[in-house]
C-alpha positions, 0 to 999 in steps of 0.5 A, spaced: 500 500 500 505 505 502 508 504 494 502 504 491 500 510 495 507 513 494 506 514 486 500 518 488 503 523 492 504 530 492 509 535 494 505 542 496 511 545 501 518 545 502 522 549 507 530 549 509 533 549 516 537 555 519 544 552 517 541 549 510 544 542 512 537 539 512 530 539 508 523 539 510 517 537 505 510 536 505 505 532 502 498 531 500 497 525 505 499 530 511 506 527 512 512 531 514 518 528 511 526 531 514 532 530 508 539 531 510 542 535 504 550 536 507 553 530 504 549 531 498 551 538 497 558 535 497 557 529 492 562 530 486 564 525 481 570 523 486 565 520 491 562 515 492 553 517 493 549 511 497 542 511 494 539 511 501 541 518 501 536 521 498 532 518 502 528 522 508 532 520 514 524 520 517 518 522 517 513 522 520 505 523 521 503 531 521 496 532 520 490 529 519 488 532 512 494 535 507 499 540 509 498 545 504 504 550 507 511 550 511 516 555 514 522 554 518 526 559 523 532 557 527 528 553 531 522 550 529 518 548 523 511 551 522 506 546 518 500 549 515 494 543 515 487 545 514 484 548 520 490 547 524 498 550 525 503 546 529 509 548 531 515 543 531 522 543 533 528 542 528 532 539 534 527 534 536 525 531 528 533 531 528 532 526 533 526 522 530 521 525 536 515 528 534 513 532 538 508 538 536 509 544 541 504 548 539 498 547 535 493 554 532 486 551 530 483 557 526 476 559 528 471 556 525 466 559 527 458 558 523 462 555 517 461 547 516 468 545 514 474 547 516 480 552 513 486 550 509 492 554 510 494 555 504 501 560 505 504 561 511 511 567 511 515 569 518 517 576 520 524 577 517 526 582 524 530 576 528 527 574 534 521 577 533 517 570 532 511 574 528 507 569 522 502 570 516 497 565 515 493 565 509 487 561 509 480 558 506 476 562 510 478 569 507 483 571 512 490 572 514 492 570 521 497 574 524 500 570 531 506 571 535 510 564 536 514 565 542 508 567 545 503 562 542 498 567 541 493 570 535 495 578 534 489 580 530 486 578 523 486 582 516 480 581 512 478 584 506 479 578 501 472 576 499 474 568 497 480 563 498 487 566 500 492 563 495 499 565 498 503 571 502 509 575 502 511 580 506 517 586 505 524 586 507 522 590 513 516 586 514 511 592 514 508 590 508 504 584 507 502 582 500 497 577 499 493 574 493 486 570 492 482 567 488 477 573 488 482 575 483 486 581 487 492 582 491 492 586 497 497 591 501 497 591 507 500 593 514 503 588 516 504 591 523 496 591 526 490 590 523 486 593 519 483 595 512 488 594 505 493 599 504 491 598 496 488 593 493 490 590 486 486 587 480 491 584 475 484 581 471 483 588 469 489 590 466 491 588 458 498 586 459 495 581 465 489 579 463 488 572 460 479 571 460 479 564 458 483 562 465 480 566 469 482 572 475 485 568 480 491 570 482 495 563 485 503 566 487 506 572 489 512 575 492 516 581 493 524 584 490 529 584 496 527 593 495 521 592 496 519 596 489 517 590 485 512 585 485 511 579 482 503 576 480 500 570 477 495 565 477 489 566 472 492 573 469 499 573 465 506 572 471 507 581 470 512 583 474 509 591 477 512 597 480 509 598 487 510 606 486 506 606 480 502 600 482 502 598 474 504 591 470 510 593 467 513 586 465 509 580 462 512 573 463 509 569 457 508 562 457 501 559 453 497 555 457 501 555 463 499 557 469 503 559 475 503 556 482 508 559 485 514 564 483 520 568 487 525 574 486 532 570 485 537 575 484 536 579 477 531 572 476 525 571 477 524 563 478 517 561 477 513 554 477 506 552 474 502 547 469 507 544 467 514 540 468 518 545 468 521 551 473 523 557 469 527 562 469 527 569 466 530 575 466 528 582 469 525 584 462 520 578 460 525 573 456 526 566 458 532 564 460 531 557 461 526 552 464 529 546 467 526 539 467 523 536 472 520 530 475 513 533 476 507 534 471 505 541 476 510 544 481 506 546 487 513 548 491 520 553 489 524 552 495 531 556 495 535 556 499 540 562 500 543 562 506 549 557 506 555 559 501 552 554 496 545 556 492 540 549 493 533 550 488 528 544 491 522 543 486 516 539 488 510 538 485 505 533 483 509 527 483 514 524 490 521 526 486 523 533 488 528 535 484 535 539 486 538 544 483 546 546 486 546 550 479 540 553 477 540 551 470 539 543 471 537 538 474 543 534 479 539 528 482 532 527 485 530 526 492 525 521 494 519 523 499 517 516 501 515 513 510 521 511 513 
C-alpha cells in the first residue's frame, strides 16, 4: 500500500533549516518528511553517493488532512494543515521525536468545514517570532510564536487566500486570492488594505479564458517590485506606480508559485518545468523536472552554496546546486 500510495503523492511545501544542512517537505497525505542535504551538497564525481541518501532520514505523521504550507526559523518548523498550525522543533525531528509544541486551530466559527492554510511567511526582524497565515476562510492570521498567541486578523479578501509575502522590513504584507486581487497591507496591526490590486483588469495581465485568480506572489529584496500570477499573465509591477510593467509569457501555463532570485525571477506552474527569466520578460531557461505541476520553489540562500528544491505533483523533488539543471532527485517516501 505505502508504494502504491507513494506514486500518488504530492509535494505542496518545502522549507530549509537555519544552517541549510537539512530539508523539510510536505505532502498531500499530511506527512512531514526531514532530508539531510550536507553530504549531498558535497557529492562530486570523486565520491562515492549511497542511494539511501536521498532518502528522508524520517518522517513522520503531521496532520490529519494535507499540509498545504511550511516555514522554518532557527528553531522550529511551522506546518500549515487545514484548520490547524503546529509548531515543531528542528532539534527534536533531528532526533526522530515528534513532538508538536504548539498547535493554532483557526476559528471556525458558523462555517461547516474547516480552513486550509494555504501560505504561511515569518517576520524577517530576528527574534521577533511574528507569522502570516493565509487561509480558506478569507483571512490572514497574524500570531506571535514565542508567545503562542493570535495578534489580530486582516480581512478584506472576499474568497480563498492563495499565498503571502511580506517586505524586507516586514511592514508590508502582500497577499493574493482567488477573488482575483492582491492586497497591501500593514503588516504591523490590523486593519483595512493599504491598496488593493486587480491584475484581471489590466491588458498586459489579463488572460479571460483562465480566469482572475491570482495563485503566487512575492516581493524584490527593495521592496519596489512585485511579482503576480495565477489566472492573469506572471507581470512583474512597480509598487510606486502600482502598474504591470513586465509580462512573463508562457501559453497555457499557469503559475503556482514564483520568487525574486537575484536579477531572476524563478517561477513554477502547469507544467514540468521551473523557469527562469530575466528582469525584462525573456526566458532564460526552464529546467526539467520530475513533476507534471510544481506546487513548491524552495531556495535556499543562506549557506555559501545556492540549493533550488522543486516539488510538485509527483514524490521526486528535484535539486538544483546550479540553477540551470537538474543534479539528482530526492525521494519523499515513510521511513
Amino acid at each position: 500500500m505505502n508504494k502504491l500510495k507513494q506514486h500518488y503523492t504530492t509535494v505542496y511545501a518545502v522549507a530549509y533549516s537555519s544552517c541549510g544542512s537539512y530539508l523539510a517537505a510536505a505532502n498531500n497525505y499530511g506527512s512531514i518528511a526531514i532530508f539531510k542535504l550536507s553530504p549531498l551538497l558535497e557529492y562530486d564525481e570523486n565520491t562515492q553517493l549511497e542511494a539511501s541518501q536521498k532518502y528522508p532520514i524520517y518522517s513522520f505523521s503531521a496532520h490529519s488532512g494535507p499540509i498545504f504550507s511550511l516555514a522554518s526559523t532557527k528553531q522550529l518548523i511551522i506546518s500549515g494543515g487545514v484548520g490547524e498550525l503546529t509548531l515543531w522543533k528542528w532539534s527534536d525531528v533531528k532526533r526522530k521525536e515528534k513532538k508538536p509544541v504548539w498547535t493554532f486551530f483557526i476559528p471556525q466559527g458558523e462555517s461547516l468545514t474547516k480552513s486550509e492554510i494555504n501560505s504561511i511567511v515569518i517576520s524577517k526582524k530576528e527574534n521577533e517570532g511574528i507569522i502570516y497565515a493565509g487561509c480558506g476562510d478569507n483571512k490572514i492570521y497574524c500570531l506571535d510564536i514565542i508567545k503562542q498567541t493570535l495578534l489580530f486578523v486582516l480581512e478584506g479578501h472576499t474568497d480563498y487566500i492563495h499565498c503571502l509575502d511580506l517586505g524586507s522590513s516586514s511592514q508590508e504584507c502582500i497577499s493574493g486570492s482567488e477573488d482575483g486581487t492582491v492586497r497591501i497591507w500593514d503588516g504591523r496591526k490590523g486593519g483595512t488594505a493599504i491598496h488593493v490590486l486587480e491584475p484581471h483588469k489590466h491588458q498586459m495581465a489579463s488572460r479571460p479564458e483562465f480566469g482572475k485568480w491570482i495563485k503566487c506572489v512575492a516581493l524584490d529584496s527593495s521592496d519596489d517590485w512585485m511579482v503576480c500570477g495565477g489566472g492573469p499573465n506572471l507581470c512583474v509591477w512597480h509598487l510606486r506606480f502600482l502598474a504591470p510593467c513586465t509580462q512573463f509569457t508562457k501559453p497555457q501555463v499557469t503559475s503556482n508559485v514564483v520568487s525574486f532570485h537575484k536579477d531572476m525571477v524563478i517561477s513554477g506552474g502547469t507544467e514540468p518545468f521551473v523557469n527562469h527569466w530575466s528582469l525584462d520578460g525573456r526566458l532564460q531557461i526552464a529546467v526539467p523536472t520530475s513533476a507534471s505541476c510544481i506546487f513548491c520553489i524552495g531556495i535556499n540562500s543562506t549557506s555559501s552554496q545556492q540549493v533550488l528544491t522543486a516539488g510538485g505533483s509527483h514524490y521526486k523533488m528535484d535539486l538544483c546546486t546550479d540553477f540551470r539543471y537538474k543534479d539528482f532527485s530526492l525521494f519523499f517516501c515513510d521511513t
